[in-house]
N, CA, C and O atoms as a DFTB+ gen file, in Angstrom:
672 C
 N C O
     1  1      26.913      20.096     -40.301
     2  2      27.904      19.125     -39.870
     3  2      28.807      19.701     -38.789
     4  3      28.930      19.034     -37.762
     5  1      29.467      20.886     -38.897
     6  2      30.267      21.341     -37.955
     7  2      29.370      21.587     -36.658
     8  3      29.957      21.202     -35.647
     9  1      27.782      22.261     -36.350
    10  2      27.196      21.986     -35.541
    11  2      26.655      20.275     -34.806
    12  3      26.072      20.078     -33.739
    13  1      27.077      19.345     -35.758
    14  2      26.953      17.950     -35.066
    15  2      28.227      17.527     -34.124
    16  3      28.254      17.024     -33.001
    17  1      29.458      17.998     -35.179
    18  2      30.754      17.796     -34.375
    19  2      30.787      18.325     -33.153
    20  3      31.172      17.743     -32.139
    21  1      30.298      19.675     -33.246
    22  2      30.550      20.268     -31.836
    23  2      29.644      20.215     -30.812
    24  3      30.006      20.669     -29.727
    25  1      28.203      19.618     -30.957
    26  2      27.320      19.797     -29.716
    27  2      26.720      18.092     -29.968
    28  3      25.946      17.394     -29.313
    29  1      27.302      17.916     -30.920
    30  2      26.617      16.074     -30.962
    31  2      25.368      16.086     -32.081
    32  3      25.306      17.046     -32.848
    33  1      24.425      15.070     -32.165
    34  2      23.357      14.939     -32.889
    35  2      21.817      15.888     -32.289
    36  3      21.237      15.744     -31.213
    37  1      21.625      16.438     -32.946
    38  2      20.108      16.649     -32.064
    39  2      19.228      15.683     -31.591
    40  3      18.903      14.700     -32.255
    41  1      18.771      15.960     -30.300
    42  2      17.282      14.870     -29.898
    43  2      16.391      14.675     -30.615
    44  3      15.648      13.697     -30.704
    45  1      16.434      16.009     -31.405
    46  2      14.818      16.324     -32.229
    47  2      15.348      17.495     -32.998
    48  3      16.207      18.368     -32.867
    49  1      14.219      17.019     -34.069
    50  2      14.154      18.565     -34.981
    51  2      12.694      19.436     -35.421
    52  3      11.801      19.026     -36.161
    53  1      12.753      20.406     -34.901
    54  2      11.042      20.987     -34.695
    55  2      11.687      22.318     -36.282
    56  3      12.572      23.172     -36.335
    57  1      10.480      21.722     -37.453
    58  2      10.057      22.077     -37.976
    59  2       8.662      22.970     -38.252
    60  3       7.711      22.198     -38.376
    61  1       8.381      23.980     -38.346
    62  2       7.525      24.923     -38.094
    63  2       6.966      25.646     -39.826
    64  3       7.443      26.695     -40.261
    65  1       6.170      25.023     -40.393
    66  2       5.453      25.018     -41.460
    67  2       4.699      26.158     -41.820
    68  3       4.160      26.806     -40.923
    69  1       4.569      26.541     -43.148
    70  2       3.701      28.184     -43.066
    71  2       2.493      27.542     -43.314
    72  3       1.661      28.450     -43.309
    73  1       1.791      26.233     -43.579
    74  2       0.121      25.977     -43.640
    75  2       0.006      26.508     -42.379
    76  3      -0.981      27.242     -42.339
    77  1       0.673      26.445     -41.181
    78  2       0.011      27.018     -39.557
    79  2      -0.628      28.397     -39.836
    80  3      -1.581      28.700     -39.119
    81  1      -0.190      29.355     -40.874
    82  2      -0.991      30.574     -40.690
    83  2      -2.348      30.927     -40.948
    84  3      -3.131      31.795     -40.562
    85  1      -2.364      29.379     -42.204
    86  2      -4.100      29.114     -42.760
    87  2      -5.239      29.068     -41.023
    88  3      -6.447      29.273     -40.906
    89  1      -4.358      28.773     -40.120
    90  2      -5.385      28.300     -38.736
    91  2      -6.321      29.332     -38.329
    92  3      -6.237      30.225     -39.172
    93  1      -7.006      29.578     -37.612
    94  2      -7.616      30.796     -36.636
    95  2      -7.236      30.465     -35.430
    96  3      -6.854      29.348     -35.084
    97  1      -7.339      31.513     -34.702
    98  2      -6.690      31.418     -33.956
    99  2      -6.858      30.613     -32.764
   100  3      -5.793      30.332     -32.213
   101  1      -8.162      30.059     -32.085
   102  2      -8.817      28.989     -31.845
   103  2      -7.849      27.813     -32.128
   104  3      -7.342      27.125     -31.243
   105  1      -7.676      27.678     -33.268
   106  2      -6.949      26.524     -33.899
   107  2      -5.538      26.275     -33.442
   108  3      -4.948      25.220     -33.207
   109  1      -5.112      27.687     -33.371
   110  2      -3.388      27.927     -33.275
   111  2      -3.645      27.392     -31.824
   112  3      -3.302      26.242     -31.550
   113  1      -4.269      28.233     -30.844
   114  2      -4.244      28.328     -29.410
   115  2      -4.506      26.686     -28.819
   116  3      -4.099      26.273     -27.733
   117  1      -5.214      25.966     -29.737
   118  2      -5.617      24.246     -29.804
   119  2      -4.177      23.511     -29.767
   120  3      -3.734      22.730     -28.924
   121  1      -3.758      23.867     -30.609
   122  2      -1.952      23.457     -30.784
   123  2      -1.141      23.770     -29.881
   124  3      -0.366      23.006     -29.307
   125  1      -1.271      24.842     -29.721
   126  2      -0.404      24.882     -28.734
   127  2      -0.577      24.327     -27.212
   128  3       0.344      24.034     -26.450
   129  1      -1.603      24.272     -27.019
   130  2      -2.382      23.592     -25.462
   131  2      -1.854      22.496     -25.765
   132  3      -1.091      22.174     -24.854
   133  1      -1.873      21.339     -27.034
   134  2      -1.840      20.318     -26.859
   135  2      -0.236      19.930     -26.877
   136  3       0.268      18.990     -26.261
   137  1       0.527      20.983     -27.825
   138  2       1.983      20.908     -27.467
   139  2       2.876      21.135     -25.532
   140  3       3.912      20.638     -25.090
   141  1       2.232      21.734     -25.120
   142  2       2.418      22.281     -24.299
   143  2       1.815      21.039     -23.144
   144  3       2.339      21.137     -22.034
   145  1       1.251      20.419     -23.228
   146  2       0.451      19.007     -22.383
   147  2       2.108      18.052     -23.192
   148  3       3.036      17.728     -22.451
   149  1       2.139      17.821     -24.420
   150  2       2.618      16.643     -24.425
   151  2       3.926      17.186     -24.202
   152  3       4.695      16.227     -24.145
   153  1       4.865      18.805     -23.972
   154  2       5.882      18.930     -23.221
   155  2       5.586      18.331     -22.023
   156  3       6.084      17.259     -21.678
   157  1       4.733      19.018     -21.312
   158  2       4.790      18.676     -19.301
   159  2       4.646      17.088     -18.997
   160  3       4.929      16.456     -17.979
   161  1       3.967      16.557     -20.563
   162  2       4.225      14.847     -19.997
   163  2       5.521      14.200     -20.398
   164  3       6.035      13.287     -19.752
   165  1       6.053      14.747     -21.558
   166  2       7.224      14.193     -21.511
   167  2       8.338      14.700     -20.290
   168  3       9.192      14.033     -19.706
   169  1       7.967      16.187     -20.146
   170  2       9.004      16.294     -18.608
   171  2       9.006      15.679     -17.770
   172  3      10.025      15.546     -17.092
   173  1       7.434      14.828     -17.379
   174  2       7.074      13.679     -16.291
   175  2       7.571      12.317     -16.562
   176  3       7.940      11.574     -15.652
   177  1       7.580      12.074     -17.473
   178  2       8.247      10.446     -18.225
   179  2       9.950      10.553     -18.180
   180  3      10.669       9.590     -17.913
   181  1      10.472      12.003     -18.515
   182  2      11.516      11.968     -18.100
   183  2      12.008      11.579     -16.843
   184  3      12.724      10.602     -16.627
   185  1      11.568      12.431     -15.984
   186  2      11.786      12.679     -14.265
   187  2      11.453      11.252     -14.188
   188  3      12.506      10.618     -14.116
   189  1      10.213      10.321     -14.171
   190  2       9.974       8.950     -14.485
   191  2      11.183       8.174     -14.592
   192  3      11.811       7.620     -13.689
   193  1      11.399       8.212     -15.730
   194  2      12.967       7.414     -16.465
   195  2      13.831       7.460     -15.409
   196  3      14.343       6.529     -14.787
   197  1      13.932       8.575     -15.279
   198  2      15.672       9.196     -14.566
   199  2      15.393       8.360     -13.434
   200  3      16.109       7.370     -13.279
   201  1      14.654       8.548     -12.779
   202  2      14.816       7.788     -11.229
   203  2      14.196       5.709     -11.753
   204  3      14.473       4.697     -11.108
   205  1      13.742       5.755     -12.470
   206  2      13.811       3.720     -12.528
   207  2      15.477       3.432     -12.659
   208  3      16.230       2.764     -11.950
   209  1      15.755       4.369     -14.087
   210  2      17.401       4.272     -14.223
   211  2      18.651       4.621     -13.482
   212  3      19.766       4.473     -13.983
   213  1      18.434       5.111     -12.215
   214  2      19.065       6.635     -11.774
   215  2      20.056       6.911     -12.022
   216  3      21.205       6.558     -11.756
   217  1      19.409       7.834     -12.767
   218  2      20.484       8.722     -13.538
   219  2      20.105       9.985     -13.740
   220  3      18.987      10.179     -13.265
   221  1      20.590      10.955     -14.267
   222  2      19.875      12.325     -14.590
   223  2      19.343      12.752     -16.044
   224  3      19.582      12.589     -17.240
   225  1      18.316      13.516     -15.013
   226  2      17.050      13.678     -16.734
   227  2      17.804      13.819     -17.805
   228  3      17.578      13.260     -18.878
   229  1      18.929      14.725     -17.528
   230  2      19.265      14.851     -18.783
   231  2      19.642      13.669     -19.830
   232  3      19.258      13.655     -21.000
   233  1      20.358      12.798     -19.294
   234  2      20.595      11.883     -20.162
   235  2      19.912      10.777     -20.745
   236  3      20.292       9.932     -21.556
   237  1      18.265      11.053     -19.864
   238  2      17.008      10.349     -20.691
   239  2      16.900      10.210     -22.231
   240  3      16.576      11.289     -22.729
   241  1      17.046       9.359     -23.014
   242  2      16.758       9.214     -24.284
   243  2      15.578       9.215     -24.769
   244  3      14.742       8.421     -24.339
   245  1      15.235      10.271     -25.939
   246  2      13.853      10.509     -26.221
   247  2      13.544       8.854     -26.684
   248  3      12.396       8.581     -26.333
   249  1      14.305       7.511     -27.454
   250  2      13.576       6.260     -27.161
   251  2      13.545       5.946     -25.981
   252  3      13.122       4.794     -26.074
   253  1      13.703       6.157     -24.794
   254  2      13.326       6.006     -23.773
   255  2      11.896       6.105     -23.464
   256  3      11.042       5.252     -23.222
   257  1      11.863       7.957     -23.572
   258  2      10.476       8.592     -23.583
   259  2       9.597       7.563     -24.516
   260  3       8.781       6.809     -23.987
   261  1       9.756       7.574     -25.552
   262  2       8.683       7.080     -26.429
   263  2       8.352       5.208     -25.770
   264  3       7.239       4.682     -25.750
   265  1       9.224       4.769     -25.462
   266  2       8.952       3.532     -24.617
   267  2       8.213       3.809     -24.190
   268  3       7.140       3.556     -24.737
   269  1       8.210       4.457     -23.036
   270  2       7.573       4.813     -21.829
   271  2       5.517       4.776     -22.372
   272  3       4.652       3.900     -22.369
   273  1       5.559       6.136     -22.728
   274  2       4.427       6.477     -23.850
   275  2       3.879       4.994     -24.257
   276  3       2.821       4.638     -23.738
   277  1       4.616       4.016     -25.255
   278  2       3.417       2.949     -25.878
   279  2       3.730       2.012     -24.361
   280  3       3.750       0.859     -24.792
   281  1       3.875       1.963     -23.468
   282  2       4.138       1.246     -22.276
   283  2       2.439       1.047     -21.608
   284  3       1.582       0.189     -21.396
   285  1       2.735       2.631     -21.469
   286  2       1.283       3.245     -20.899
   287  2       0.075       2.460     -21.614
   288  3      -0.693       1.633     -21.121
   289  1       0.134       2.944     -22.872
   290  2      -1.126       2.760     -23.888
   291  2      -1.252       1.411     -23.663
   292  3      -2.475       1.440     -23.804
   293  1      -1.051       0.361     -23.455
   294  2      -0.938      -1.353     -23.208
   295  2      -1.988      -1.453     -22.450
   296  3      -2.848      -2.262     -22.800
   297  1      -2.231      -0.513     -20.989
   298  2      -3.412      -0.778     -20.590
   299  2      -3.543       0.117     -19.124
   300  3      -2.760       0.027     -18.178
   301  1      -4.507       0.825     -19.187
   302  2      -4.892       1.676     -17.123
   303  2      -4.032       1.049     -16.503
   304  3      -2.973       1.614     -16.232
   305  1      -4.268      -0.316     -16.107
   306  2      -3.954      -0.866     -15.376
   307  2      -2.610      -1.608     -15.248
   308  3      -2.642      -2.678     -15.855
   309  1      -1.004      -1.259     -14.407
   310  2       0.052      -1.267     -14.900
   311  2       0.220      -3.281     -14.529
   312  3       1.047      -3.971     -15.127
   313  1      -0.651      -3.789     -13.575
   314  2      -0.128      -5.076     -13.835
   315  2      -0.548      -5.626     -15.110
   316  3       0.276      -6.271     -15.759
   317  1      -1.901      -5.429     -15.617
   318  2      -1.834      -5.652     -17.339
   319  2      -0.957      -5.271     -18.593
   320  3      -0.992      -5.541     -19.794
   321  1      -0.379      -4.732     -17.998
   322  2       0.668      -3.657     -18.996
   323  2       2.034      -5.503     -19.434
   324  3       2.906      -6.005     -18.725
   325  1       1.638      -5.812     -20.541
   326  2       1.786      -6.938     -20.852
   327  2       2.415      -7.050     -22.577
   328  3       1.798      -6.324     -23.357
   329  1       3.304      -7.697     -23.055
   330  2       3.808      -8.130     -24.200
   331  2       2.676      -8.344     -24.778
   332  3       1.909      -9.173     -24.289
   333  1       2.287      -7.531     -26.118
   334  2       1.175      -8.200     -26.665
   335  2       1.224      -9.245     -27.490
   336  3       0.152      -9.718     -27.868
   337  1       2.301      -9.748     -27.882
   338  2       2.323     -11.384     -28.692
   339  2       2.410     -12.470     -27.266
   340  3       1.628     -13.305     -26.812
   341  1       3.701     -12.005     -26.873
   342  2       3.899     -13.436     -25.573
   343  2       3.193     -13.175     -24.375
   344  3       3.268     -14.149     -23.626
   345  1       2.400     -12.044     -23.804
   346  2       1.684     -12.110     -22.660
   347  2       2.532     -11.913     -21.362
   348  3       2.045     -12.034     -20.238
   349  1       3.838     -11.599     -21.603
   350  2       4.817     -11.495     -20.746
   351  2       4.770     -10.007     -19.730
   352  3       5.307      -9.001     -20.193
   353  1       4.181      -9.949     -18.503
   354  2       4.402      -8.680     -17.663
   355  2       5.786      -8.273     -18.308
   356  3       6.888      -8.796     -18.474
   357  1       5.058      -6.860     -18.634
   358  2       6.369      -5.802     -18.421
   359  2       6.356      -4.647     -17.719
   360  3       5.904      -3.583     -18.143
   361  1       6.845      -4.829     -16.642
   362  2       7.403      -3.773     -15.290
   363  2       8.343      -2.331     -15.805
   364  3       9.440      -2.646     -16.266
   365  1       8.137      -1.247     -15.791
   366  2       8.661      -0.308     -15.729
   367  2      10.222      -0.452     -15.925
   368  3      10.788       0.056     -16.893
   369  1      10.932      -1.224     -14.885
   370  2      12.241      -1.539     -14.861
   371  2      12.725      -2.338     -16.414
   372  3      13.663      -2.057     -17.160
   373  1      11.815      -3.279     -16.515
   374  2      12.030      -4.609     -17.333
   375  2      11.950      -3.213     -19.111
   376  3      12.925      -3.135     -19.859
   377  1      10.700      -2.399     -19.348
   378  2      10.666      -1.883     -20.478
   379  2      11.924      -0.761     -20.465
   380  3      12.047      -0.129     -21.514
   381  1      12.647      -0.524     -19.634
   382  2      13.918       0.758     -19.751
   383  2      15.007      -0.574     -20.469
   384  3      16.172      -0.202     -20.614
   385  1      14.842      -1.383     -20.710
   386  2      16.020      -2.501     -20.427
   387  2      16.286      -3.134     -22.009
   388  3      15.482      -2.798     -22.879
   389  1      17.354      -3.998     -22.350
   390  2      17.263      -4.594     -23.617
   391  2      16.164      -5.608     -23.845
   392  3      15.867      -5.883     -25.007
   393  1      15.594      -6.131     -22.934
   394  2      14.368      -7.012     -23.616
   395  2      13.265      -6.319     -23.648
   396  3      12.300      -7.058     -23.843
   397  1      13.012      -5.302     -23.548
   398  2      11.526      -4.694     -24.376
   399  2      12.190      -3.744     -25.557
   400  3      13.226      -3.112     -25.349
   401  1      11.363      -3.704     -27.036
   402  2      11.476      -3.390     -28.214
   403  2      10.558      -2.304     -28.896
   404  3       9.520      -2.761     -29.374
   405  1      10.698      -1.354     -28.987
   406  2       9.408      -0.397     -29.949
   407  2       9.261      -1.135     -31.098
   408  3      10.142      -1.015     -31.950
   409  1       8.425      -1.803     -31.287
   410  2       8.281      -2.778     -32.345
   411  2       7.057      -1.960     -33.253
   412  3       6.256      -1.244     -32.651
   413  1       6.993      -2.105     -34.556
   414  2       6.000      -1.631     -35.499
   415  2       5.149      -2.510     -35.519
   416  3       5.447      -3.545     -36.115
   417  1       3.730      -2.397     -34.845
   418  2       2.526      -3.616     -35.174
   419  2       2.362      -3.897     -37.195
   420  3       2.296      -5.066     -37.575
   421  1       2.334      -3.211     -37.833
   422  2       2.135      -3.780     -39.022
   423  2       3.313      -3.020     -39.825
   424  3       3.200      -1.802     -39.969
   425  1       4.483      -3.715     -40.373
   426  2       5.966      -3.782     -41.127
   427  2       5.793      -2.148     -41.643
   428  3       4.751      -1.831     -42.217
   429  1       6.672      -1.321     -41.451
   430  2       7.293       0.154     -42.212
   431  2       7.258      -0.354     -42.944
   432  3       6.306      -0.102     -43.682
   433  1       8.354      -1.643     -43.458
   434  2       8.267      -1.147     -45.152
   435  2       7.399      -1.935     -45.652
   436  3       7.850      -2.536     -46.628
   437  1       6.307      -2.197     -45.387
   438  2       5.076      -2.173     -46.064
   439  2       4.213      -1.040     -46.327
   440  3       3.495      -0.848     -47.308
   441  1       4.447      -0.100     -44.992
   442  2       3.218       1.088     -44.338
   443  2       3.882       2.062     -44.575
   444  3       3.197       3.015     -44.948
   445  1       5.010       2.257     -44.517
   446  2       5.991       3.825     -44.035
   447  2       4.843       4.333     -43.331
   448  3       4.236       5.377     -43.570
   449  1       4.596       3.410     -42.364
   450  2       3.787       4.432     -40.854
   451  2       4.581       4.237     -39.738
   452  3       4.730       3.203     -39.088
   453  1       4.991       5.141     -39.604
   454  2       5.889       5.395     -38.159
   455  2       5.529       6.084     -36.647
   456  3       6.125       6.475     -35.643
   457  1       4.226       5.973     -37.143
   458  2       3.428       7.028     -36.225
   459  2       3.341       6.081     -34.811
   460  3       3.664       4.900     -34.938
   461  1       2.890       6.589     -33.391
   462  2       2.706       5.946     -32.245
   463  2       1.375       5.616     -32.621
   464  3       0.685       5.423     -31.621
   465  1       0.920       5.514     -33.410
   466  2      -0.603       4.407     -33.588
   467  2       0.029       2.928     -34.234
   468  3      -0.428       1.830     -33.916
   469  1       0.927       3.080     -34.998
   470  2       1.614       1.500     -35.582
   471  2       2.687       0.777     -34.788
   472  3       3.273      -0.225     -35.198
   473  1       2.947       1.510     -33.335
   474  2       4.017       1.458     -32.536
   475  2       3.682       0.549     -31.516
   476  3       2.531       0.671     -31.097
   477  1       4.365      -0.320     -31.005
   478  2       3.871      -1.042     -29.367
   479  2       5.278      -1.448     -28.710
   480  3       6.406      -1.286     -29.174
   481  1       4.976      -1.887     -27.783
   482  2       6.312      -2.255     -26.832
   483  2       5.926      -3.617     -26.521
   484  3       4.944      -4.011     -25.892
   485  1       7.404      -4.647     -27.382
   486  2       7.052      -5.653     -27.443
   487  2       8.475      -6.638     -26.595
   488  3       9.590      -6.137     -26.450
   489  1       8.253      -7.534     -26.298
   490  2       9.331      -8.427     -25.632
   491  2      10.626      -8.747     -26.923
   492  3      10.400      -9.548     -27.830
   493  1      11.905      -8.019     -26.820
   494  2      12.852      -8.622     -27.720
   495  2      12.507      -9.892     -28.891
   496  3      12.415      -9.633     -30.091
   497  1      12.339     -11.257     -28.345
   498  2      12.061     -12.391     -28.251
   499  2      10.894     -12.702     -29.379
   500  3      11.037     -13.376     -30.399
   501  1       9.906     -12.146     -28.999
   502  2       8.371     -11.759     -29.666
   503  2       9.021     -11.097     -30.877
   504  3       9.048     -11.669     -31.966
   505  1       9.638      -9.671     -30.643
   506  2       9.483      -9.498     -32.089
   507  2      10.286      -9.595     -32.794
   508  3      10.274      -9.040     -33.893
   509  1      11.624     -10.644     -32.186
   510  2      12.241     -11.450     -33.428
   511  2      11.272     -12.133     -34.036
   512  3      11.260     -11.956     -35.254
   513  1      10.448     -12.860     -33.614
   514  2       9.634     -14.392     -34.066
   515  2       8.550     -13.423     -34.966
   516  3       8.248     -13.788     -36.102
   517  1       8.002     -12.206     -34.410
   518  2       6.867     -11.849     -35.801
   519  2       8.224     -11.392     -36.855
   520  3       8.225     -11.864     -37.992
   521  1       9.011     -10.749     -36.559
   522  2       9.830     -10.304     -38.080
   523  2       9.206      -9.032     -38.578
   524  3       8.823      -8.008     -38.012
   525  1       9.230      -9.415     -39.759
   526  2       8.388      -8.417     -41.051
   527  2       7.562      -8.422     -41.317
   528  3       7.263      -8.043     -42.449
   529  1       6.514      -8.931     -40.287
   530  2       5.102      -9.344     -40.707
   531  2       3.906      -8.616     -39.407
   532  3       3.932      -8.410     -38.194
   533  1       2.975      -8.427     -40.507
   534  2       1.974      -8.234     -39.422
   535  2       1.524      -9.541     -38.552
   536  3       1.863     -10.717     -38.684
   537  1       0.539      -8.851     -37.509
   538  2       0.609     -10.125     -36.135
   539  2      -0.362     -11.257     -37.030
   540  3       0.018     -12.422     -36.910
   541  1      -0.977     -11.143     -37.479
   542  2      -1.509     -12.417     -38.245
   543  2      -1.087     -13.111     -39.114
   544  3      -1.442     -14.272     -39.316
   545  1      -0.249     -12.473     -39.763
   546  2       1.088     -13.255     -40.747
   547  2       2.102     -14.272     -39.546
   548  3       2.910     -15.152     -39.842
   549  1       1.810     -13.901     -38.501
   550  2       3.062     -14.467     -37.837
   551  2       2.577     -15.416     -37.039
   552  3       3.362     -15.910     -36.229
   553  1       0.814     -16.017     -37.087
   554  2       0.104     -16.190     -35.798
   555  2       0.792     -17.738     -35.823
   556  3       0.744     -18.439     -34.813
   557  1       1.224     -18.050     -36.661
   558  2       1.768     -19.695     -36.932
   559  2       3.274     -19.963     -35.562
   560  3       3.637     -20.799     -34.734
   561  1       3.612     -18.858     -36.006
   562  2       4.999     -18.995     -35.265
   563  2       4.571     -18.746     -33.563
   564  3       5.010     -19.337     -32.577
   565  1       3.506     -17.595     -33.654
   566  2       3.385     -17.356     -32.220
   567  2       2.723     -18.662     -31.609
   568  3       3.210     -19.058     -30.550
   569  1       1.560     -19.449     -32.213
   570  2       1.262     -20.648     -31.686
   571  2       2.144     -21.546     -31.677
   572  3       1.696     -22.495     -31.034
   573  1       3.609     -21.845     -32.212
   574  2       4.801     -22.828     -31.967
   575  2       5.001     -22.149     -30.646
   576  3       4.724     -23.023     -29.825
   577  1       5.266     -21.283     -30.133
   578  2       5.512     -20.593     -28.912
   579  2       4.729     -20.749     -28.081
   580  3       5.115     -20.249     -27.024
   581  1       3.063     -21.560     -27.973
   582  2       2.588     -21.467     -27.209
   583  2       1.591     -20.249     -27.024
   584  3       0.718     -20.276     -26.157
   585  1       1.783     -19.090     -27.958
   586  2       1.305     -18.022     -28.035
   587  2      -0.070     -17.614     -28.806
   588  3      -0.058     -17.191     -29.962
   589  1      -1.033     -17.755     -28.183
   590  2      -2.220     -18.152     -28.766
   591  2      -2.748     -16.743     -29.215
   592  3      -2.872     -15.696     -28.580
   593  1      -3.078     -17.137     -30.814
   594  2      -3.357     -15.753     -31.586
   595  2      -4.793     -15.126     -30.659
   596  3      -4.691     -13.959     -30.281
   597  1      -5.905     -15.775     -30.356
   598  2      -7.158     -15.322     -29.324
   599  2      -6.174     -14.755     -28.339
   600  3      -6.899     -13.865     -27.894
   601  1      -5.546     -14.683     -27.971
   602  2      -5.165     -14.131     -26.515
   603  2      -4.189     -12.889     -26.877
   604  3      -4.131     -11.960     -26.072
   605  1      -3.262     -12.837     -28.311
   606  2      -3.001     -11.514     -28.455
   607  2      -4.288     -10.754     -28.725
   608  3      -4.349      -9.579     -28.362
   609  1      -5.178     -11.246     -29.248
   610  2      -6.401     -10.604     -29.937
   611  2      -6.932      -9.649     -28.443
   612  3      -7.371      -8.514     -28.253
   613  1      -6.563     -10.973     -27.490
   614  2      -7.533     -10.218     -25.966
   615  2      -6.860      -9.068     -25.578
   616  3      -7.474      -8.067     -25.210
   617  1      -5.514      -9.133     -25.636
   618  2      -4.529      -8.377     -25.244
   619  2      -4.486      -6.940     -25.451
   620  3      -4.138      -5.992     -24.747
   621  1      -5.133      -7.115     -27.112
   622  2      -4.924      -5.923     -27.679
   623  2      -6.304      -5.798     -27.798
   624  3      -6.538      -5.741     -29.006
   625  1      -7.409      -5.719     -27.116
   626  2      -8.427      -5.204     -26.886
   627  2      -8.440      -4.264     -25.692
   628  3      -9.293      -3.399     -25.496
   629  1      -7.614      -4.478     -25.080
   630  2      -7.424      -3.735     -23.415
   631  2      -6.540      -2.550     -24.198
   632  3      -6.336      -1.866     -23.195
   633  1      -6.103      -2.072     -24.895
   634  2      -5.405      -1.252     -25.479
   635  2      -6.520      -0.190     -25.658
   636  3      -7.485      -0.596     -26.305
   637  1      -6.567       0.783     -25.321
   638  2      -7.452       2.249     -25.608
   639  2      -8.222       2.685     -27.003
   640  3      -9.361       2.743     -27.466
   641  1      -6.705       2.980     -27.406
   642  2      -6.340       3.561     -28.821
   643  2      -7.418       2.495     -29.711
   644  3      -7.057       1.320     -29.783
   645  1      -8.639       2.864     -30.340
   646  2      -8.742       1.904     -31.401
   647  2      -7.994       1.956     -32.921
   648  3      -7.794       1.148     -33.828
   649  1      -7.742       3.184     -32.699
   650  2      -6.549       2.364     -34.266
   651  2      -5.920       2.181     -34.221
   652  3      -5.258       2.250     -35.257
   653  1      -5.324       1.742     -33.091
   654  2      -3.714       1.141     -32.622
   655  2      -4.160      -0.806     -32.462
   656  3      -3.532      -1.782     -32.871
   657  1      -5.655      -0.706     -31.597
   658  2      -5.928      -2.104     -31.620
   659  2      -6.651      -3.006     -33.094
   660  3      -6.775      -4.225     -33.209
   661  1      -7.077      -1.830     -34.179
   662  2      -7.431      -2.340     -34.853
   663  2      -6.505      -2.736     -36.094
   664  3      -6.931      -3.166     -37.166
   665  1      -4.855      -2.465     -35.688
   666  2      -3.821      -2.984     -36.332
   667  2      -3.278      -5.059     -36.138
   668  3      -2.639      -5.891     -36.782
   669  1      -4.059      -4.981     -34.843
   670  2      -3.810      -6.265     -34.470
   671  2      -4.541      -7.511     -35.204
   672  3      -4.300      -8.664     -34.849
């Protein structure tokens, strides 16, 4: 507590586990390559951020970063990079902003999965209207909207990740 008062909350907390010693070293050296990739991309998503927002890296918010990240995963191609319930372009500028949402594709407290495979970046709007529900629990409301459950379905086929699309 007296370290929160005086330097604020941490960004993060890196926990370092003794199963890591069970690894070989192959294994260790695997980890670390891949830690070391997803530092230099988050340093790039930062530098990213800072200049859509301009402002300085430092004050990039790791939900920022993680925006950024399920932004990407939406699709290669950044004019597809699209709301997956309402179909709504979302522009770089538009996802730093209050109307895009890290929304959970299927409810925490159903899953307690918090992982970036249950994660997407969704339009404010959208994921008031799904709520607490997975996207097929909600397909009623999204078709009052005009929001045709086949076309999130399409949406989230352009998505990479298959166990991220096979949440949809």
């Amino acid at each position: 507590n007296t370290l929160i008062k005086r330097y604020g909350h941490p960004s993060e907390v890196i926990v370092e586990l003794a199963r890591d010693l069970k690894q070989s070293k192959e294994q260790r050296d695997e980890d670390n390559k891949r830690q070391a990739d997803n530092q230099r991309r988050n340093a790039r998503l930062r530098s990213d951020i800072a200049t859509v927002l301009n402002i300085s890296p430092e004050r990039v918010r790791a939900a920022d970063i993680q925006k950024m990240i399920l932004w990407k995963e939406l699709s290669v191609n950044v004019a597809d990079r699209r709301c997956p319930y309402s179909g709504v372009q979302i522009s770089a500028a538009m996802l730093l902003s209050e109307q895009v949402e890290i929304e959970h594709i299927l409810p925490f407290s159903e899953t307690l999965d918090d992982s970036l495979n249950n994660k997407t970046v969704a339009m404010r709007q959208a994921n008031r209207i799904k709520g607490n529900r997975a996207p097929w629990q909600a397909r009623e409301d999204f078709e009052s909207q005009g929001w045709a459950y086949e076309s999130i379905i399409e949406r989230a086929k352009q998505i990479p990740n298959m166990a991220k699309r096979a949440r949809f």
